[in-house]
C-alpha positions as CSV (number, residue, x, y, z in Angstrom):
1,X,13.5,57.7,-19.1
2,X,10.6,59.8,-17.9
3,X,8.1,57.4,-18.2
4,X,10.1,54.9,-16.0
5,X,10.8,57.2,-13.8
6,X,6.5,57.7,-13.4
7,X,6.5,54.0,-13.5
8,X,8.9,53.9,-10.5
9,X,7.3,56.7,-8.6
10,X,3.8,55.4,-8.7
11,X,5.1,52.0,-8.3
12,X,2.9,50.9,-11.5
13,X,4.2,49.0,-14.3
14,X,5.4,51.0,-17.3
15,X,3.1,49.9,-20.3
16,X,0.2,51.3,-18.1
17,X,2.2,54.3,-18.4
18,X,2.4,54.5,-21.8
19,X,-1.0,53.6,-22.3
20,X,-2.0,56.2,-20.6
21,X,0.1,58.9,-21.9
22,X,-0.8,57.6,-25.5
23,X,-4.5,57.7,-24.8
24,X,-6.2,61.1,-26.2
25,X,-9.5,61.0,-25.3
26,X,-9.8,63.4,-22.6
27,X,-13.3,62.2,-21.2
28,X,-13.0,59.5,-18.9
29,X,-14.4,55.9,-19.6
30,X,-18.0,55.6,-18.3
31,X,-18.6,51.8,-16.4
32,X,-21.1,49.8,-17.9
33,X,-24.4,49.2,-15.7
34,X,-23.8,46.7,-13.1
35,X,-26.1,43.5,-13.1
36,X,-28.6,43.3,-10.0
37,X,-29.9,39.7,-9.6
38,X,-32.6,39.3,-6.7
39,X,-31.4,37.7,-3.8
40,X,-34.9,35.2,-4.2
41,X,-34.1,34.4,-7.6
42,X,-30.8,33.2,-6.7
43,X,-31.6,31.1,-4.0
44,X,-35.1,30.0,-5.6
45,X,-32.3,28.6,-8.6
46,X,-29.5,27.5,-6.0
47,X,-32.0,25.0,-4.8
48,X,-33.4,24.0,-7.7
49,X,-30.1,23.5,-9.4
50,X,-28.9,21.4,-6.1
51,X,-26.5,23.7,-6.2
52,X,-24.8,23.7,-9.6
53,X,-23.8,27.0,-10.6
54,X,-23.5,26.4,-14.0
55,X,-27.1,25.5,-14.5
56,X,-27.7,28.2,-12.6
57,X,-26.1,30.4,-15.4
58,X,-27.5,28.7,-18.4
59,X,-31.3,29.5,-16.7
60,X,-30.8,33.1,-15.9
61,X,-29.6,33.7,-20.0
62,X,-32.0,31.2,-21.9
63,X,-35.1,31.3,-19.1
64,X,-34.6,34.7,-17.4
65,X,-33.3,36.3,-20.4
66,X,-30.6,38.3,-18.1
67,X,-27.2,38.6,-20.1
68,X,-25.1,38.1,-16.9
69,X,-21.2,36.2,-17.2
70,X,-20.1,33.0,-15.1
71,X,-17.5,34.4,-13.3
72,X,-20.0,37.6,-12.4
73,X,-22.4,35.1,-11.3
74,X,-20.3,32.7,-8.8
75,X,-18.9,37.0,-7.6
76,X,-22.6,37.4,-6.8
77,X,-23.4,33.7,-5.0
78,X,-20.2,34.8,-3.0
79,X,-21.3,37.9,-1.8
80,X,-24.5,37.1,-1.0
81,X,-23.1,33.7,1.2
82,X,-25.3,31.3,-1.0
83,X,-23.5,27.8,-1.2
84,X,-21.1,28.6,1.0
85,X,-20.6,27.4,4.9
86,X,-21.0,30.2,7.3
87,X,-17.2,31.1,8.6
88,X,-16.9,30.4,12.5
89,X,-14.6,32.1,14.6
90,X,-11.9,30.7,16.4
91,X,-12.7,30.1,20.5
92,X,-10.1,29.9,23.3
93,X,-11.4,26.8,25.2
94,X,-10.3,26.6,28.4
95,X,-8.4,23.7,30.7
96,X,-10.5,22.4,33.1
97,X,-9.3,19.0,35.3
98,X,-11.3,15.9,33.7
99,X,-13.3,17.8,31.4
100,X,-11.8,16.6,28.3
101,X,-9.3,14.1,26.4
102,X,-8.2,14.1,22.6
103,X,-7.8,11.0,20.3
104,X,-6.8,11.2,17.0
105,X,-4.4,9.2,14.7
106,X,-1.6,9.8,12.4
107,X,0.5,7.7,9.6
108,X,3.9,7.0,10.0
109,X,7.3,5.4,7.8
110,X,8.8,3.9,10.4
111,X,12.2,1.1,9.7
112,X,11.2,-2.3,11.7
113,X,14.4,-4.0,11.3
114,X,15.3,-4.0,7.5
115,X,12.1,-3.0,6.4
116,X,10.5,0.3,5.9
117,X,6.6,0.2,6.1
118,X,3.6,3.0,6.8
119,X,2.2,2.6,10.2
120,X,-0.8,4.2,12.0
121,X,-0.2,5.9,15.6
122,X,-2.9,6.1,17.7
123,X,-3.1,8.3,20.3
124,X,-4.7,9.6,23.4
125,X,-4.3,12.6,25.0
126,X,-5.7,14.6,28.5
127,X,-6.0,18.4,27.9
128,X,-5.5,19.7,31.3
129,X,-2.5,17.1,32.3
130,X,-1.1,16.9,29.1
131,X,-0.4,12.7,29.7
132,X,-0.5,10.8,26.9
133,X,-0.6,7.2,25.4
134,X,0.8,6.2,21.9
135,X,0.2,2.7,19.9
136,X,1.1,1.8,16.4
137,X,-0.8,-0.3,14.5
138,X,-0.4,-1.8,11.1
139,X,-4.1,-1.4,10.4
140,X,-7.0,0.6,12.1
141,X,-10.4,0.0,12.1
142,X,-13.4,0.6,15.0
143,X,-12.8,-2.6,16.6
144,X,-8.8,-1.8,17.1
145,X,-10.3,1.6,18.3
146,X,-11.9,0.6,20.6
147,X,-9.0,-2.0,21.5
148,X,-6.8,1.1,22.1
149,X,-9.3,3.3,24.5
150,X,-9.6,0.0,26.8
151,X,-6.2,-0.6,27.1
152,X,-5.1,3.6,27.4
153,X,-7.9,4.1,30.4
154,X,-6.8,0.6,31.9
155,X,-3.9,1.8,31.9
156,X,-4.2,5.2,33.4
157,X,-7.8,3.9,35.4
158,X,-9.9,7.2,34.9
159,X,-11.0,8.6,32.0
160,X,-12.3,12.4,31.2
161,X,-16.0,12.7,30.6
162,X,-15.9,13.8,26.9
163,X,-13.2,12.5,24.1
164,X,-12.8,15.5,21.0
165,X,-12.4,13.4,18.0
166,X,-12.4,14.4,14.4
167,X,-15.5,13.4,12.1
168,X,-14.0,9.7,11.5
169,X,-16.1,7.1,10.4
170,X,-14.9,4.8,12.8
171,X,-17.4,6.5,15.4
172,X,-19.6,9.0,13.6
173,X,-22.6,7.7,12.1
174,X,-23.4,10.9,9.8
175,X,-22.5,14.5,10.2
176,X,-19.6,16.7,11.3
177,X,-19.3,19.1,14.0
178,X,-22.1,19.7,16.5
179,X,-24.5,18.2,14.0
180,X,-22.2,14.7,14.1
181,X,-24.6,11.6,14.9
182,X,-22.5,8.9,16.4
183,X,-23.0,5.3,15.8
184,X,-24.8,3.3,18.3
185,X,-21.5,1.1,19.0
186,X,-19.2,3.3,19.5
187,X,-21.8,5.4,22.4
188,X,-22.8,1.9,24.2
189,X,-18.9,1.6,24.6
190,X,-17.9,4.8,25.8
191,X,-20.7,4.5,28.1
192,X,-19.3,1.3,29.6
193,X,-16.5,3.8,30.8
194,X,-18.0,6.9,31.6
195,X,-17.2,9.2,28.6
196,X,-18.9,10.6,25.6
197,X,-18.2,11.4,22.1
198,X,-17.6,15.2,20.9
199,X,-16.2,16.1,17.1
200,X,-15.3,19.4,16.1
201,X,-16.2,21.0,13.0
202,X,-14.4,20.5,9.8
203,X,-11.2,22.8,9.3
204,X,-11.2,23.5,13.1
205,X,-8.4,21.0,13.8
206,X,-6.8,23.2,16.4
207,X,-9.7,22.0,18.4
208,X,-7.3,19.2,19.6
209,X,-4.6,21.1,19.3
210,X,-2.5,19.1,22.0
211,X,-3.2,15.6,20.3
212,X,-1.8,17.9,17.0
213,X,1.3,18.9,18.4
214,X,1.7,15.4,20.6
215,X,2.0,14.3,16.8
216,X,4.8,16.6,16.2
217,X,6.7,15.5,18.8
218,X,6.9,12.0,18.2
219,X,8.1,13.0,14.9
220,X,10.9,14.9,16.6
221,X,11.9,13.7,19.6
222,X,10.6,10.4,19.6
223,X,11.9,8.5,16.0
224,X,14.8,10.1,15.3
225,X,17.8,8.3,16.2
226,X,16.0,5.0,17.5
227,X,16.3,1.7,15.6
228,X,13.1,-1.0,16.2
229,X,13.7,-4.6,15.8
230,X,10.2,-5.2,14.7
231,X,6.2,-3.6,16.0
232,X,6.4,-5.2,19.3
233,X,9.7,-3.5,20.0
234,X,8.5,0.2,18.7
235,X,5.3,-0.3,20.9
236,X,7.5,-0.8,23.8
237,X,9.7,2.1,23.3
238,X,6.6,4.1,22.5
239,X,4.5,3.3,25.7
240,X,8.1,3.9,28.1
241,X,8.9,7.0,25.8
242,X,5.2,8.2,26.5
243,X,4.3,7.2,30.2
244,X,7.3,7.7,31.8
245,X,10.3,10.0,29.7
246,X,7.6,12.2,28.6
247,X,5.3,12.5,31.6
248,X,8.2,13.3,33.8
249,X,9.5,16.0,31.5
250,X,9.0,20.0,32.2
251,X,6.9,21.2,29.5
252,X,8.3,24.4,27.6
253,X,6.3,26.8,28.2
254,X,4.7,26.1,31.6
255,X,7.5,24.1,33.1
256,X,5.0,22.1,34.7
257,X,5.4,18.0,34.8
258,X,2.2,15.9,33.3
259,X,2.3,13.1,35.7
260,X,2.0,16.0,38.8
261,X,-0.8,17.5,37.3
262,X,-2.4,13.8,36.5
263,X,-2.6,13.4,40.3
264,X,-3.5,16.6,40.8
265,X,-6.6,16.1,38.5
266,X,-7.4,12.4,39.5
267,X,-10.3,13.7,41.8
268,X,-11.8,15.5,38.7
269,X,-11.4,12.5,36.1
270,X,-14.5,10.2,36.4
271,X,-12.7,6.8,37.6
272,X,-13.1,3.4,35.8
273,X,-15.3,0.3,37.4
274,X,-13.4,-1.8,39.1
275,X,-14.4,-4.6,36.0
276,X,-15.0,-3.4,32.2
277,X,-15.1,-6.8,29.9
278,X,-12.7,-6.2,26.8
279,X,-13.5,-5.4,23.7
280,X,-14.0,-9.0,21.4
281,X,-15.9,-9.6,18.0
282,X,-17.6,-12.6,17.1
283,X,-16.5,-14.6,14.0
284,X,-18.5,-17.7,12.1
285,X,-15.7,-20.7,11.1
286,X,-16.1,-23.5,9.8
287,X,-13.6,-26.9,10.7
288,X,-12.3,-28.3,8.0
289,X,-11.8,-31.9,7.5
290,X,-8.4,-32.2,8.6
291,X,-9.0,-30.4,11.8
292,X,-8.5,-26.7,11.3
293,X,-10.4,-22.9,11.4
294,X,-8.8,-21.0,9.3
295,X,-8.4,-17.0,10.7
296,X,-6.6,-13.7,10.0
297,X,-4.5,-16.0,7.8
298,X,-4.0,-19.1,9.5
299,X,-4.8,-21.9,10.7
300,X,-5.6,-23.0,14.3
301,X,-6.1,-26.9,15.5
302,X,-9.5,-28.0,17.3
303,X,-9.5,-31.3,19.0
304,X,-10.2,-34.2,17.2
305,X,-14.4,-35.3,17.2
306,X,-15.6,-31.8,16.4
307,X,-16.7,-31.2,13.4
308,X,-19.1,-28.4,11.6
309,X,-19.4,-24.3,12.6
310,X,-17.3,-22.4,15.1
311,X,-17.5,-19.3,16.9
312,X,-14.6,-17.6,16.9
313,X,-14.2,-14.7,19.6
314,X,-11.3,-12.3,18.7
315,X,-9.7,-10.3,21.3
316,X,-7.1,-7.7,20.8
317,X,-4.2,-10.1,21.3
318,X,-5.9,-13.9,21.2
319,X,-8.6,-15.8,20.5
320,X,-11.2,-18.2,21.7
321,X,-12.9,-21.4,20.0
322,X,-16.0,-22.3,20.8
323,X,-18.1,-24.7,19.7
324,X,-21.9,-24.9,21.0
325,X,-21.1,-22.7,24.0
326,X,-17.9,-25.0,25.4
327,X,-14.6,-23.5,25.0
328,X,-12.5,-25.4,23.0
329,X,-9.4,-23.8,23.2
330,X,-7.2,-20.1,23.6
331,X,-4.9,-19.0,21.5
332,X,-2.8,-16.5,21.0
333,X,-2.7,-14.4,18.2
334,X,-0.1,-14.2,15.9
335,X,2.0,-11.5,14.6
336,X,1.0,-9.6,12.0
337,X,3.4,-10.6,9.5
338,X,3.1,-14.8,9.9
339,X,0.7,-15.4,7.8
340,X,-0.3,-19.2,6.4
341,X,1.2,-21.5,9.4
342,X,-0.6,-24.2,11.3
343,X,-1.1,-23.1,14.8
344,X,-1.4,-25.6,17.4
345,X,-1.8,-26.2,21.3
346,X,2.0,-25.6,23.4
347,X,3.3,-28.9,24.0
348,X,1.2,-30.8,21.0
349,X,2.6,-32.1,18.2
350,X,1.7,-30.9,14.5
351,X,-0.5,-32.9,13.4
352,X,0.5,-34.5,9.6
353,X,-2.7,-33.0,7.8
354,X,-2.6,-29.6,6.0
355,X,-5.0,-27.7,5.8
356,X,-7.3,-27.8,2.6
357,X,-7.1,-23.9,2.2
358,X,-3.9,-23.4,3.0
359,X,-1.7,-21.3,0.2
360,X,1.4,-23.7,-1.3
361,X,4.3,-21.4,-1.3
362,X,6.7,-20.9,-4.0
363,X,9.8,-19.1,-2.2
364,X,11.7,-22.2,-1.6
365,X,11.3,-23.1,-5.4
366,X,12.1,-19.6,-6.9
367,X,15.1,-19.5,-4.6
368,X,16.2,-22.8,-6.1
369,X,16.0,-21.8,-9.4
370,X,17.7,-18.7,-9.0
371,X,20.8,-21.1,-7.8
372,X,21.2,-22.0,-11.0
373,X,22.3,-19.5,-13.0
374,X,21.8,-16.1,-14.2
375,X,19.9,-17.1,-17.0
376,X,17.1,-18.4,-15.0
377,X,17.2,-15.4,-12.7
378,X,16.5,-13.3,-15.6
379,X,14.1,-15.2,-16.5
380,X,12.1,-14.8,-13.0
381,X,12.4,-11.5,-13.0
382,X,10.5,-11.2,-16.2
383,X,8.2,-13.8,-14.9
384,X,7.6,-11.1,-12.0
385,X,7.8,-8.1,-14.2
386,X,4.5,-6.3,-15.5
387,X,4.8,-6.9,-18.9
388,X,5.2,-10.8,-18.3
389,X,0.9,-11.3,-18.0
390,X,0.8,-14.6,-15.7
391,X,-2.9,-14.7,-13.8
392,X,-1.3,-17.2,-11.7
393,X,2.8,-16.5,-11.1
394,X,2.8,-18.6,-7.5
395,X,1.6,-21.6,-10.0
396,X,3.5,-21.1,-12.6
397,X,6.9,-20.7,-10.5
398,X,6.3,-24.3,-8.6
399,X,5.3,-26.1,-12.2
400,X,8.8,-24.3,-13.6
401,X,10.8,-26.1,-10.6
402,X,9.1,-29.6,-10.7
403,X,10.0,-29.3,-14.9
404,X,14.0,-28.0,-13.8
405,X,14.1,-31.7,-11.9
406,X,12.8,-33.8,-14.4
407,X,15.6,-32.3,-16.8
408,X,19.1,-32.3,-16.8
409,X,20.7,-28.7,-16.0
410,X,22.1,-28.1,-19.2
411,X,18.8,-28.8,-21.3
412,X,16.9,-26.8,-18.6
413,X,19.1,-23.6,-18.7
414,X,19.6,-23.9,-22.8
415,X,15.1,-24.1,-22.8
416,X,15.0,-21.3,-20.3
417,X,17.4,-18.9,-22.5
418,X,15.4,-19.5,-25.3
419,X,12.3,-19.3,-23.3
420,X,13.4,-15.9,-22.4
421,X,14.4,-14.4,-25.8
422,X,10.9,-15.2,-26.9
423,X,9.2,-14.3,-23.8
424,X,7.5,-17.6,-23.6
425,X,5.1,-17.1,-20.7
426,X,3.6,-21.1,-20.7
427,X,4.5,-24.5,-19.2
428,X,3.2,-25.9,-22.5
429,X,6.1,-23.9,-24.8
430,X,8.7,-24.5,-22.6
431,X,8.1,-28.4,-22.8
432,X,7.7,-28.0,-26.8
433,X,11.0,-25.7,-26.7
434,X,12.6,-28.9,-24.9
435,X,11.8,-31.5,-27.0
436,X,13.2,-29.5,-29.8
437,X,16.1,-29.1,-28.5
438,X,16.2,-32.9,-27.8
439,X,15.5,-33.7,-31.2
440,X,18.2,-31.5,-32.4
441,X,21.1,-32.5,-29.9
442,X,20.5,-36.6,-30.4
443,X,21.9,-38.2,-33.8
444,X,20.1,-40.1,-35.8
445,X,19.2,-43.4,-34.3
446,X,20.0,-46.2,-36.2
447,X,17.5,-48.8,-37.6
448,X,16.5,-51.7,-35.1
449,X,15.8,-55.2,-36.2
450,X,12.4,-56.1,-35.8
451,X,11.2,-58.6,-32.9
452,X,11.5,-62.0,-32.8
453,X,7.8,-63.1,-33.2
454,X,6.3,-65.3,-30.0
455,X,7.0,-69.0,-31.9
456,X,10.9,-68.4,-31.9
457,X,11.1,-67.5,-28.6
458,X,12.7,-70.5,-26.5
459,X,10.1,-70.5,-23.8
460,X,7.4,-71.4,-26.6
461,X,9.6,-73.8,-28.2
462,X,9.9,-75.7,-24.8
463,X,6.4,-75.3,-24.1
464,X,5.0,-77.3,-27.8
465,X,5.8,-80.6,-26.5
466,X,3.3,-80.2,-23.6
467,X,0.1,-81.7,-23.9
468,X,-2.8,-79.5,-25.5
469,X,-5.7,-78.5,-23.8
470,X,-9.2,-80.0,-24.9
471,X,-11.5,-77.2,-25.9
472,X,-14.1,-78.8,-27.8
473,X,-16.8,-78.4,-25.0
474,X,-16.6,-74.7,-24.7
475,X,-16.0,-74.2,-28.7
476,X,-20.1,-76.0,-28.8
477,X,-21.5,-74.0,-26.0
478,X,-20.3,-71.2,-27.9
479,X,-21.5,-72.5,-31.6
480,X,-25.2,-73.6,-29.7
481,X,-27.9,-71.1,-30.1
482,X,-29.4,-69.8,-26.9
483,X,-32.7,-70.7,-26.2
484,X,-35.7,-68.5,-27.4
């Protein structure tokens, strides 16, 4: 009881009471000499190591001969700030009108009708108005980027002079931070609208602390309790929620209204030519014979006569064909989930043709085969199953269908069952596995009577009365020798 009381008054745990009480050796326990390594030495090894600390070690004991542990070593590199990125403190920055807008972009789940899917919000955000503009996109690469900026400062028609970015490779070249080189594209285009690049350094993400917390709110305020039909329908929520509800609300703190303070800070924001060309990328097709380019997974009609390479311009929601500098013909794009259709000009028929390239469904056949039973619906789900190994299950689907019409149901269904309890996975098998069963379902045929030979038919008999044909002179021409 006394030593837990000690325990408990010293707030120590008890077997270091006991081990101390039980200790008799009055003299106290003398540290061994602590190990100095030379601040050169280390850094002399840190580079030639390229920074591996456990080379390091094994050097200093077999080289250096000093008998110094691992985990006293990587103490030492730590106190010494070798290998390590100097810390930076934290800065206030202030919010001065049209000195600065944030971009940055989160993923999403988001429902689009029945489905569930990941999305990517882009968004753009002034520091001192605190307006915003939100996108999502199914994809996001530079060129959608810069898609985004042009249609966000169109939108608003100024722009600030810097953007704070993180270090994404969609616009830095190399680097982070203030050492963050940005590529050569991405400066021409925010040059175009009167704005340069700026990242902050890695782990200072409070740098854009607004486009941070504009994240957070969509996630609060902005999905819950709304239902999109698809991404055309979420975009146009987004863009009212975000230009209009939003701008006109009090903020929290301040109780000041963004869209004021935009107008407010209008003479401060540098303002947009009157004329800034789109963002587009060039694309190389080729028409194939039947008459189509083939793009983002489908296919678009030319008119008729041209033939050979394309140039393709994309644009953020169309296209244009060209072919040696004469526009063919605009599209539009379309959505991003209609993939393998043939596109062609409002008002034209579709032409006959398909395109060479274009992928043969199977849907309509595996939907088909599921109708008839649930023998063969187990048997697709096997087909689609991991364990099943099919390179080519698309294939293999469409050949099952056109073998399910070529037999009767029964016989398909009874070879499919059996199909499935040995985990056939061939079209081959399953015809074998068919003409088995045939072979055991038919009786025994019985024997046939041979053919009438060609003389008893009556035709012949009729026929032997008719006059016979001389073919003595081509009998010689055939017995006489050819000339030498």
């Amino acid at each position: 009881k006394r030593k837990k009381e000690i325990a408990r008054l010293l707030k120590i745990d008890i077997k270091t009471v006991r081990s101390i009480l039980e200790d008799r050796d009055d003299e106290p326990k003398r540290r061994g000499d602590k190990i100095l390594v030379d601040y050169d030495l280390l850094k002399d090894l840190h580079e030639r190591c390229d920074g591996y600390v456990q080379r390091m070690h094994e050097i200093l004991i077999e080289e250096k001969k000093i008998p110094i542990g691992y985990s006293t070593l990587t103490r030492l590199l730590r106190e010494v700030g070798i290998g390590r990125q100097p810390q930076h403190r934290h800065a206030r920055y202030p919010d001065i009108p049209g000195e600065e807008m944030q971009h940055d972009t989160s993923v999403y789940t988001v429902n689009l009708g029945q489905q569930r899917r990941k999305l990517v919000c882009s968004g753009l955000y002034f520091r001192y108005s605190k307006m915003r503009y939100v996108k999502f996109y199914v994809r996001f690469n530079r060129f959608l980027m810069k898609c985004f900026f042009h249609e966000a400062l169109l939108f608003f028609g100024y722009t600030a002079k810097r953007c704070i970015i993180d270090n994404t490779n969609l616009a830095v070249l190399y680097g982070t931070g203030e050492q963050a080189v940005f590529h050569p594209e991405m400066i021409a285009f925010a040059g175009r609208y009167g704005f340069c690049w700026k990242a902050h350094r890695i782990k200072q993400s409070n740098r854009k602390a607004g486009k941070e917390r504009n994240f957070l709110t969509l996630q609060t305020n902005f999905l819950p309790g709304r239902s999109f039909a698809d991404l055309e329908d979420l975009n146009r929520q987004a863009f009212e929620w975000a230009t209009r509800r939003f701008a006109r609300r009090p903020q929290s703190k301040t109780r000041l209204i963004p869209a004021q303070l935009f107008e407010q800070e209008k003479p401060y924001l540098v303002k947009l030519p009157s004329y800034v060309e789109a963002p587009y990328q060039e694309h190389k097709r080729t028409v194939d014979p039947y008459g189509y380019v083939a793009f983002d997974g489908n296919y678009y009609w030319v008119p008729e006569k041209i033939h050979g390479k394309l140039t393709v311009i994309e644009y953020e929601r169309n296209i244009d064909i060209y072919h040696s500098h004469t526009k063919l013909s605009t599209y539009p794009l379309a959505p991003w989930n209609v993939k393998n259709q043939q596109i062609v000009p409002e008002g034209a028929a579709v032409p006959s043709q398909v395109p060479r390239s274009r992928k043969v469904g199977f849907k309509e056949e595996e939907k088909r085969l599921r109708e008839l039973g649930p023998v063969c619906t187990a048997y697709l789900d096997h087909v689609h199953s991991k364990a099943c190994k099919i390179n080519q299950k698309p294939k293999f689907i469409r050949q099952l269908y056109r073998l399910a019409k070529q037999m009767g149901g029964s016989l398909f269904v009874n070879t499919i069952q059996r199909a499935l309890d040995y985990r056939i996975a061939s079209i081959a098998s399953i015809e074998r596995i068919a003409e088995q069963l045939i072979k055991q379902q038919m009786p025994q045929l019985p024997d046939l009577p041979p053919a009438n030979p060609y003389e008893d038919r009556k035709a012949y008999q009729e026929g032997r009365f008719s006059t016979e044909a001389d073919l003595r002179r081509y009998r010689k021409l055939l017995e006489e020798p050819e000339d030498g």
